[in-house]
N, C-alpha and C positions, 0 to 999 in steps of 0.2 A: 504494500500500500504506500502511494508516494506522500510526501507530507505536506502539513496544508500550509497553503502561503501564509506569508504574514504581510500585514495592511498596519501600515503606521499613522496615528494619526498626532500632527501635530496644530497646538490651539494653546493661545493663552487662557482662553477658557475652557472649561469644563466641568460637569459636576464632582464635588456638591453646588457649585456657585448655581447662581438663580438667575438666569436670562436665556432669551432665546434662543442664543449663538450654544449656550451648553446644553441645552434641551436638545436641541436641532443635533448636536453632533454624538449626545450619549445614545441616542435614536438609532445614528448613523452605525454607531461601535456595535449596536446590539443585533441589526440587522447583518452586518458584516459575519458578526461570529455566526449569526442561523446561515449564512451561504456559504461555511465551512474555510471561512480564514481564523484565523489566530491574530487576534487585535491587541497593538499595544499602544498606547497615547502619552505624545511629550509634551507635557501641559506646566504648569505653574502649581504652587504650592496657595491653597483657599487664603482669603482672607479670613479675619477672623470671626467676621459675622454671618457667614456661609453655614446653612444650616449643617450640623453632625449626621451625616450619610454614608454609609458602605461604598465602594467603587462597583460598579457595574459587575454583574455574574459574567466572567468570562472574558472580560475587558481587564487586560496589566495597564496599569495609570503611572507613569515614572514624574514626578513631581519637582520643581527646581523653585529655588527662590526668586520672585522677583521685585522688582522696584513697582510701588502704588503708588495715585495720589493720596489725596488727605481723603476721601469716600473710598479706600478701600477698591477703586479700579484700575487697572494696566491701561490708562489711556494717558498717552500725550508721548511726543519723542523719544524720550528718554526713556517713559514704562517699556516701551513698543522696543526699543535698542537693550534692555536689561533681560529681555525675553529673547528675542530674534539673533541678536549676537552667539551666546551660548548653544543658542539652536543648530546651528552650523555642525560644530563641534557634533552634539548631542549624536545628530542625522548622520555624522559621518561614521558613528560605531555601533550605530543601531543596524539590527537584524531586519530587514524587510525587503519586499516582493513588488509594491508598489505603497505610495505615496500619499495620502491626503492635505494639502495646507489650507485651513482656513484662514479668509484674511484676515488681517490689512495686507497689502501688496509687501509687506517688509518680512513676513511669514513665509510669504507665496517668494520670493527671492532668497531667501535661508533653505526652504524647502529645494528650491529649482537648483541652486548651486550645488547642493550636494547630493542631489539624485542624478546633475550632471558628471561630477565626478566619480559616483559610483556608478554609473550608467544603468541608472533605473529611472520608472516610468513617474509621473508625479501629478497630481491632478490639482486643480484651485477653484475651492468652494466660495464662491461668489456673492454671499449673504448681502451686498450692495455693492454700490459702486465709488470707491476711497474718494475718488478726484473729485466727486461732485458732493462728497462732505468736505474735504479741504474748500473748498469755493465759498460754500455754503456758511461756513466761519469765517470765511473775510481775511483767508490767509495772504501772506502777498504774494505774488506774481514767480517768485522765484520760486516759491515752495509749493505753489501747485503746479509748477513747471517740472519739479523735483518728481514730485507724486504722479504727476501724469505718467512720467519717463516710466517710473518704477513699476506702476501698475501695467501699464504697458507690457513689458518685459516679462512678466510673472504672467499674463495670458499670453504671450506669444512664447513663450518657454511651455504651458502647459502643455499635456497629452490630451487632457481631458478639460473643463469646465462647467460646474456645475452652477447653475443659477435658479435661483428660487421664484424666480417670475419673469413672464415676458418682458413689462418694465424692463428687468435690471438686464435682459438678455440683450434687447434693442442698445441700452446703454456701453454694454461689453462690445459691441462688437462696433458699435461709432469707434469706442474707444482702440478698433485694432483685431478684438478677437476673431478668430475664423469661424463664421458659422457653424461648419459642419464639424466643429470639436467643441463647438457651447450644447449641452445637455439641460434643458430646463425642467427641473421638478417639483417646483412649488415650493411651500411653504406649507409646514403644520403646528399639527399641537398635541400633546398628549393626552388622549381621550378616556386613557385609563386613569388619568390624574382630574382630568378637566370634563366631569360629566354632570346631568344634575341629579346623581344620587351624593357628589361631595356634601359633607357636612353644612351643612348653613350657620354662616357666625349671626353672633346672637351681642350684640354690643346694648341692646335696651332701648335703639333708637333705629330709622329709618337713616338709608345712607347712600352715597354716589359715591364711587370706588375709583379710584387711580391707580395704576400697578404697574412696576416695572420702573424703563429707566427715566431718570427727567433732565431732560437736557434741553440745549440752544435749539435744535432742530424739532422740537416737540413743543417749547416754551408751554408746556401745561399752565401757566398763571391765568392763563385762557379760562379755565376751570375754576379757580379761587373769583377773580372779580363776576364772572357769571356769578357762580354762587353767593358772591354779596348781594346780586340783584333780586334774589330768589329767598334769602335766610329770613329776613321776616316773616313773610305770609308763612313759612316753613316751621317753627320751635322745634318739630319733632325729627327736622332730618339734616343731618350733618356731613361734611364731605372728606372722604378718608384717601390717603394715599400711603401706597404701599413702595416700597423700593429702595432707589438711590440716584445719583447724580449731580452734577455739576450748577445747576439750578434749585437746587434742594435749600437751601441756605435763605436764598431770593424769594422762593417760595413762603418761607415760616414765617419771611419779616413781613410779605404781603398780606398771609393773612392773618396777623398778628393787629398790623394796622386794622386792613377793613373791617373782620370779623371776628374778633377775637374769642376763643373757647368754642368754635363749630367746627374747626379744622383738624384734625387730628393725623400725624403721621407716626407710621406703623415701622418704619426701616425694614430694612431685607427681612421676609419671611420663607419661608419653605413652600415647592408648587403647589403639593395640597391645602395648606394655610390660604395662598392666593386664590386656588380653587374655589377655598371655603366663604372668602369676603366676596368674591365676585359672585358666586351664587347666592348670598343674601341680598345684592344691592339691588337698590333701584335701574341701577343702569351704570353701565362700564364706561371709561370716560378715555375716549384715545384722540391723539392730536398731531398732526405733520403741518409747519408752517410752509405755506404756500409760496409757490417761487423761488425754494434756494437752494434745489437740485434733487429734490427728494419727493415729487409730485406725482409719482411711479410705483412710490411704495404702498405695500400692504400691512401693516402693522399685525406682527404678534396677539399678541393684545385682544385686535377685534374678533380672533380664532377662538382664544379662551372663553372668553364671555359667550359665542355663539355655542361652546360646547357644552357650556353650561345650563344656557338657555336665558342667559340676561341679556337685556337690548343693549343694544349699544351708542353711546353718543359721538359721533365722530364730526372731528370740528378739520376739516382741508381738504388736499384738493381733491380731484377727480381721483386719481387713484384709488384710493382707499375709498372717497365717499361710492364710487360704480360698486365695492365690495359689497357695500352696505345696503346698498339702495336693490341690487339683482337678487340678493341672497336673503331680502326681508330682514334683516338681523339686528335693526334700530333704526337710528336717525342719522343722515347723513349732514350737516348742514356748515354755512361759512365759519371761516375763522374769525371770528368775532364775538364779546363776550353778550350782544345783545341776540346773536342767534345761536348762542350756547344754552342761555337762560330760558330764552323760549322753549328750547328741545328737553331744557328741566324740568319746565312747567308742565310739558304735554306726557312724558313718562310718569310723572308723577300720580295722572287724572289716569292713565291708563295703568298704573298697578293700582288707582283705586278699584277701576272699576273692573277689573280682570282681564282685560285683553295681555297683559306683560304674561302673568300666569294660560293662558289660552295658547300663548302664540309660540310657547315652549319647549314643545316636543318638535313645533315644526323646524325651530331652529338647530335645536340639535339633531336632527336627521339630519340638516345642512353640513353640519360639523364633522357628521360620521360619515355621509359622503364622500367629502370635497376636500379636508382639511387634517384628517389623522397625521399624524408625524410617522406613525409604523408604516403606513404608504408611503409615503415622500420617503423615508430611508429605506424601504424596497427597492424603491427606483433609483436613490444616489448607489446602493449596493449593486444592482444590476451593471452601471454604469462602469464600477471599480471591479467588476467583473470581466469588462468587456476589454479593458485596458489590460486586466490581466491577459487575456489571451489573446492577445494584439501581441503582448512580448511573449510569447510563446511558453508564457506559463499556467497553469491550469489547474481545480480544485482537486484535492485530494478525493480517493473514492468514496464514491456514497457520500459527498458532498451535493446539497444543491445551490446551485445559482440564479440568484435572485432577475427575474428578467421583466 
């Protein structure tokens, strides 16, 4: 019996951490091992607010230290150089068959250098697209000339590319990529975690749920001064966020000022935790500002909540709002805190009167559809499949491959 490849996966995240990039990719490891590879992941060491979790059944997790900001995330130059430098190294004495790098393109360049000098095959998971978040922060001129270069490089070095929506696939291949080696699989969500038999939190009060990360390109404050406009006529319903991020700070002092004691933030909880507030809320509360490179995306976020079976309030552009609007799954409406408020006021009248609860099941049939994360890493599995037998190597017997 020949022996089963091995499939490396390299990410600054991973679980335990709590976001979609390690969701999306522990998905990825678990399907990998049911299509008969031998999965090992060269990730970072959690931070310390990362819920206490097991490593994946059948997934080796090899762990390294790296540089955070002050929230406890690998984001900024220097996080992204404390991880990807050592990477190099790591990839040149690791055992593997072929490659996975999730971005940033600084991954997808650590990953490509030294599957080039080992002459192995290597693939880049595409969860967006780098250049057009440099842009989108107002970088200067030289440094998204930088990031272009480099993202660049890391899809024309792939074998493979993975992308999680048309959006981001149209955007890869402006950027250079060859069509006919971009693979687009979606996006999901874990439906064993994200269903509506999760527990329902029970806080003693009515609430709108924030989850996940909060940053520049999301500017959730969207959500706080809506909610100023709405906390009167309201006493009994409060607005919670869950997470982390770089606007987090921005956030406490805004609704400190406007509304002070109706705000409440939860910091990093655990998926099923998230699970649990989003299936009590009134409505899930997600947001992409419009115009600054990211008008393509589909948010995380509005999967859980539909798995759930809670509406959702989704404040930007087309992208995400056509999600929302084709799929019944809430309210889609502008980024503005005057047509935030209004779509608070309308879910509100509607879990009065029962339509939120009515309209439930039909969402999450949407969910178990269109959206599972164990289909999407079927299909990135298939894909790191196909690359395997492109280099002429192939699953051990009585393996199957994921197609």
């Amino acid at each position: 019996m020949s022996r089963r490849p091995i499939a490396v996966i390299a990410s600054r995240l991973f679980a335990p951490e709590v976001g979609a990039g390690a969701f999306r990719l522990t998905a990825m490891g678990t399907a990998l091992v049911r299509a008969g590879f031998d999965v090992s992941v060269l990730t970072t060491r959690p931070p310390k607010q990362a819920p206490s979790t097991p490593d994946p059944d059948g997934i080796r997790v090899r762990r390294w230290p790296v540089l955070r900001d002050g929230g406890g995330n690998v984001r900024g130059y220097v996080q992204y150089a404390s991880y990807d430098g050592p990477l190099i190294l790591r990839m040149l004495f690791a055992r593997y068959d072929v490659a996975v790098a999730e971005s940033p393109p600084t991954t997808g360049i650590a990953v490509g250098l030294a599957s080039i000098l080992r002459r192995k095959k290597f693939i880049y998971y595409a969860a967006d697209v780098w250049t057009d978040g440099v842009i989108s922060m107002g970088a200067a001129r030289p440094i998204i000339a930088i990031m272009r270069a480099m993202e660049r490089w890391a899809l024309r070095r792939a074998t493979r590319i993975i992308s999680v929506s048309d959006g981001v696939t149209e955007r890869l291949v402006t950027l250079g990529a060859d069509p006919a080696r971009v693979v687009t699989v979606g996006n999901g969500v874990d439906t064993q975690i994200f269903n509506p038999d999760a527990g329902v939190a029970s806080p003693g009060e009515r609430y709108f749920v924030y989850t996940g990360t909060m940053s520049e390109w999301q500017q959730p404050d969207v959500f706080v001064r809506a909610f100023a406009r709405v906390a009167s006529q309201h006493p009994d319903i409060s607005l919670r966020f869950f997470g982390q991020g770089v606007v987090e700070a921005d956030l406490r002092a805004l609704a400190d000022e406007l509304i002070p004691g109706r705000v409440h933030f939860g910091g990093v909880v655990s998926p099923a935790e998230s699970a649990s507030w989003i299936r009590g809320a009134l409505g899930s509360l997600v947001s992409i500002v419009p115009g600054i490179g990211y008008d393509f995306a589909r948010p995380t976020k509005t999967y859980a909540a539909a798995a759930v079976g809670t509406p959702v309030i989704f404040a930007g552009p087309d992208g995400g709002a056509t999600l929302v609007r084709e799929g019944d799954l809430g309210l889609a409406v502008a980024f503005s805190e005057t047509a935030v408020a209004d779509a608070m006021r309308r879910l509100i009248t509607e879990a009065d009167d029962g339509t939120s609860e009515r309209l439930r099941p039909e969402r999450v049939a949407w969910a178990n559809e269109n959206v599972s994360s164990s289909a999407v890493a079927h299909r990135v599995a298939g894909a790191v499949s196909e690359v395997l037998a492109e280099s002429g190597g192939r699953l051990g017997s009585g393996a199957s491959v994921a197609r």
